[in-house]
Phi, psi and omega in degrees: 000132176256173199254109170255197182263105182284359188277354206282295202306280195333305172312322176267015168247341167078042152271000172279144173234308170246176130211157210293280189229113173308308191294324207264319197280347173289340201270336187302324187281321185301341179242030226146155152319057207253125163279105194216138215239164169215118162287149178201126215261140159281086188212027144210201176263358202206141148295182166211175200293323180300356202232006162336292186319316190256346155309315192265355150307348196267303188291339160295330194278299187306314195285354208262333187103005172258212192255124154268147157250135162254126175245106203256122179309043195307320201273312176316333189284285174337351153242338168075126206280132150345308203293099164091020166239173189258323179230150194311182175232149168295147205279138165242157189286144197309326162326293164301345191268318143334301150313323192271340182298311178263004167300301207290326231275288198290054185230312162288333188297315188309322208240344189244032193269325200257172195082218182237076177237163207238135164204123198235144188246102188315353181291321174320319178251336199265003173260340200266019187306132166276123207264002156271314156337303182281313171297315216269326193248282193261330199282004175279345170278009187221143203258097146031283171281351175254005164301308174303345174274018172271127196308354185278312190288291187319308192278020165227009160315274216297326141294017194079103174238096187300232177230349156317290177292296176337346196263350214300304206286316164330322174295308193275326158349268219313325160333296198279335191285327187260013119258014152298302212278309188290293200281336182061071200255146187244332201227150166209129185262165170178191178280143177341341200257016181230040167278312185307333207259323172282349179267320175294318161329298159304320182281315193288315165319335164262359162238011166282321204249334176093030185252152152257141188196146201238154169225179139189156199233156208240140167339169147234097153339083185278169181258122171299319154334291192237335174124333218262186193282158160325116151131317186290130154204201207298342204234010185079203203311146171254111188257134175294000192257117153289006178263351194240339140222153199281184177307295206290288180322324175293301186305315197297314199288329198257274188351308185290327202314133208321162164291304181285359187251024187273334182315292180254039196242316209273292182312321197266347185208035132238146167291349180308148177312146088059274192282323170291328184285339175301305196298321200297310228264349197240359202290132215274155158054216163329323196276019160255018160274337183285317166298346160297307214275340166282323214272323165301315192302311195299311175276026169258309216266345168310305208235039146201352195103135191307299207276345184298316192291311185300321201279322186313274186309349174273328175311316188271004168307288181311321169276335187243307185140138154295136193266350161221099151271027171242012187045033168285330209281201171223150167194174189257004168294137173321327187280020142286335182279003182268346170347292191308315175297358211272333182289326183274036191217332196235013161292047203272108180270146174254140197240141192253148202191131178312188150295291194321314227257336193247314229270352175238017192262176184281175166303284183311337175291303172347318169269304153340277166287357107359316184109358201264004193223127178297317169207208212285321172300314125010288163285349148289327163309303175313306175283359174260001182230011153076020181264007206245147179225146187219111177030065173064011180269142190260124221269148167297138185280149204082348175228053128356294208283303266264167220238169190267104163269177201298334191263339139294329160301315194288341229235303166279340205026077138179166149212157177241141203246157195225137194235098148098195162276357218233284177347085209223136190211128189280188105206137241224115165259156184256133201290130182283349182302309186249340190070342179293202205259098181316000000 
C-alpha cells in the first residue's frame, strides 16, 4: 500500500476543528510512517453515528499507509470520562463493560482491522497500576490549577466534579505517554471536547520522556434541524449495532438528511473523491435525493456491509421510488451496479396530479385517489385503526382531516401512502411544464 498524506485530505473534507501545530504534524504525515491513536470508552453495547466522525478518521489514515490505533477504554470506562456533561455519568460494572467491550471491538475492526491498524485496550496497563506509584510517575507532571482551567472540568465546577473524574484527564495522558513509549505512537485525534485531555497527553509525554507528540479534534457535529448532537433523536442514539438499530433504519437516517448538509455529509463519511461529493451535493430538482440515496448506501456498507446496504437500499427503492431509475447520474459508488433492478424495485404503481388538484385535498382523500381506499369512509376507518402510512410514517388516528402541505409536495414530488403492511400506492406531481412526472 503506499503511503500518502491524510493530513491534507482530512483537512480538505473539514475534520479538523483545532490542532496543536498544523505545520509540524502535516509535514510529520508528508515524511514518515506515523502512528496515531483515537480512544473510545466502552459505556454502552454499541457505538453509535456520533462517534463516525472519528472512524473514519482511523479509516483515512489505514487507507492511507499509516498506523491508526483504536483504543478501547476498558480501563477509562471504569471512571467515566467528564467531557462535555453536565452530571457524572454512571458507574458501571466490570461486567458490563466487559460486554459493551465486545459489541464495540468488530465495530473498530471495520475501520482499523485492515492494513496496519492496530486495536488496544487501556485495561491491559491501568488496571494492574500501582497507585502510589502512578502519582509518583505521572500525577507529578500535572499541575491542579491549570487542570481546573480545562472547559471539561470548568463546566462540572459548577455541578460538582468528583475527584473520581478529576483522575479522568490524567488517565488519558497516561494512554497516550504508553503508547508513545509501547507503539511509538505521535499524534491523538479525538472530539472538541477532548483538547484539554490531548494537550495533558502532549505535556506529560515531553516532560516524562523529552518526546514531541501533536493532537487535533474533530467537530462536533450538530443537526441543522434541531441544533442537538449529530446522530441524536427523539428515541436516543442511532447505533452501528444492528440489533439496536436496524440495517434499514440506520440507511433511513442517512437517506432523510437535511438537504444543505449532503456536500459535507458526503466528504465526512464517505470515501468518495473530493469533486464527486461536490458534484453530487449540485445535483438539480430531484436528483439530490439520488446524492441521499448514494450517501446512504455508502456509510450503511461502510458499518454492515456491500450486501445489508444493497438490501437496506432496495428495500427502500420499494418502498418510496428511485430518485434516478433511469441510472444516470454517474458515481464510483457500488449502489450503481445495483441500476438494472432499479426499475423493478421502484414499481410502486402510481397516479400522477397536478400541485392545485392535491395541495387543499385531506388524508383521507389522498387514499381514496390511490386507490387504496374505495371511498372517504373507508379511509377514516383505516386511519383510526392505525393502518394508514404516508412515506412509512404511520398517520396518526384521528387525523383524517389533516392536508399534505404545499412545501412538502414541492420539495419531494411525490408521496407514497401504505394500506396495511403491503398495500403501496404513489401519488406523483406532475410538472405543468411537460405535463410529465417531476
Amino acid at each position: 500500500m503506499s503511503r500518502e498524506n491524510p493530513y491534507a485530505i482530512l483537512q480538505n473534507r473539514g475534520f479538523f476543528y483545532q490542532v496543536t501545530d498544523e505545520e509540524a504534524l502535516s509535514g510529520l504525515f508528508a515524511e514518515s510512517e506515523v502512528t496515531a491513536y483515537i480512544g473510545f470508552d466502552a459505556t454502552a453495547a454499541s457505538l453509535h453515528v456520533g462517534h463516525l466522525l472519528p472512524l473514519m478518521a482511523l479509516g483515512w489514515l489505514s487507507r492511507c499507509g499509516h498506523r491508526p490505533v483504536a483504543l478501547l477504554g476498558g480501563g477509562t470506562s471504569m471512571v467515566g470520562d467528564p467531557s462535555g456533561r453536565r452530571e457524572a455519568r454512571k458507574i458501571l460494572e466490570l461486567s458490563d463493560i466487559r460486554a459493551f467491550k465486545e459489541g464495540i471491538r468488530p465495530q473498530l475492526e471495520r475501520f482499523v482491522g485492515a492494513g496496519k491498524g492496530i486495536l488496544r485496550d487501556n485495561s491491559e496497563w491501568l488496571l494492574g497500576l500501582n497507585y502510589v506509584e502512578f502519582l509518583r510517575d505521572a500525577g507529578r507532571h500535572f499541575s491542579v490549577n491549570r487542570m481546573l482551567t480545562a472547559e471539561s472540568y470548568k463546566a462540572r465546577l459548577e455541578t460538582g466534579l468528583s475527584f473520581l473524574e478529576f483522575n479522568y484527564m490524567v488517565m488519558q495522558a497516561y494512554d497516550f505517554l504508553v503508547l508513545f513509549k509501547e507503539e511509538g505512537c505521535l499524534a491523538q485525534l479525538g472530539g472538541q471536547d477532548q483538547w484539554g485531555n490531548i494537550v495533558a497527553g502532549i505535556e506529560l509525554i515531553r516532560r516524562a520522556e523529552g518526546g514531541s507528540a501533536y493532537g487535533a479534534t474533530l467537530p462536533l457535529l450538530l443537526d441543522p434541524r434541531t441544533g442537538e448532537k449529530f446522530g441524536k433523536t427523539n428515541a436516543g442514539a442511532v447505533w452501528l449495532s444492528a440489533e439496536l438499530t436496524s440495517v434499514y433504519d440506520f440507511y433511513q437516517f442517512w437517506r432523510n438528511v437535511d438537504d444543505q448538509e449532503i456536500r459535507r455529509l458526503l466528504l465526512l463519511f464517505t470515501y468518495l473523491p473530493d469533486d464527486e461529493c461536490a458534484r453530487l451535493s449540485k445535483l438539480p430538482g430531484n436528483l439530490v435525493n439520488r446524492a441521499k440515496e448514494i450517501l446512504a448506501y455508502e456509510v450503511t456498507a461502510l458499518c454492515h456491509g456491500n450486501q445489508a446496504a444493497g438490501e437496506a437500499y432496495l428495500a427502500s427503492l420499494k418502498a418510496f421510488g428511485a430518485a434516478d431509475p433511469e441510472n444516470a447520474v454517474e458515481t464510483s459508488s457500488k449502489v450503481r451496479e445495483l441500476g438494472g433492478v432499479l426499475k423493478e424495485a421502484s414499481d410502486i404503481p402510481g397516479t400522477e396530479r397536478y400541485l392545485s388538484e392535491l395541495k387543499e385535498l385531506d388524508t383521507a382523500s389522498l387514499f381514496v385517489l390511490a386507490g387504496l381506499c374505495l371511498s372517504k369512509g373507508e379511509a377514516r376507518r383505516l386511519i383510526r385503526q392505525g393502518g394508514a402510512y404516508m412515506d412509512e410514517t404511520q398517520v396518526p388516528p384521528g387525523d383524517e382531516a389533516g392536508k399534505v402541505s404545499e412545501q412538502l409536495w414541492l420539495k419531494k414530488g411525490m408521496v407514497t401512502l401504505r394500506a396495511g403492511k403491503k398495500r403501496h400506492r404513489r401519488i406523483i406531481i406532475k410538472d405543468p411544464e411537460n405535463s410529465g412526472a417531476v
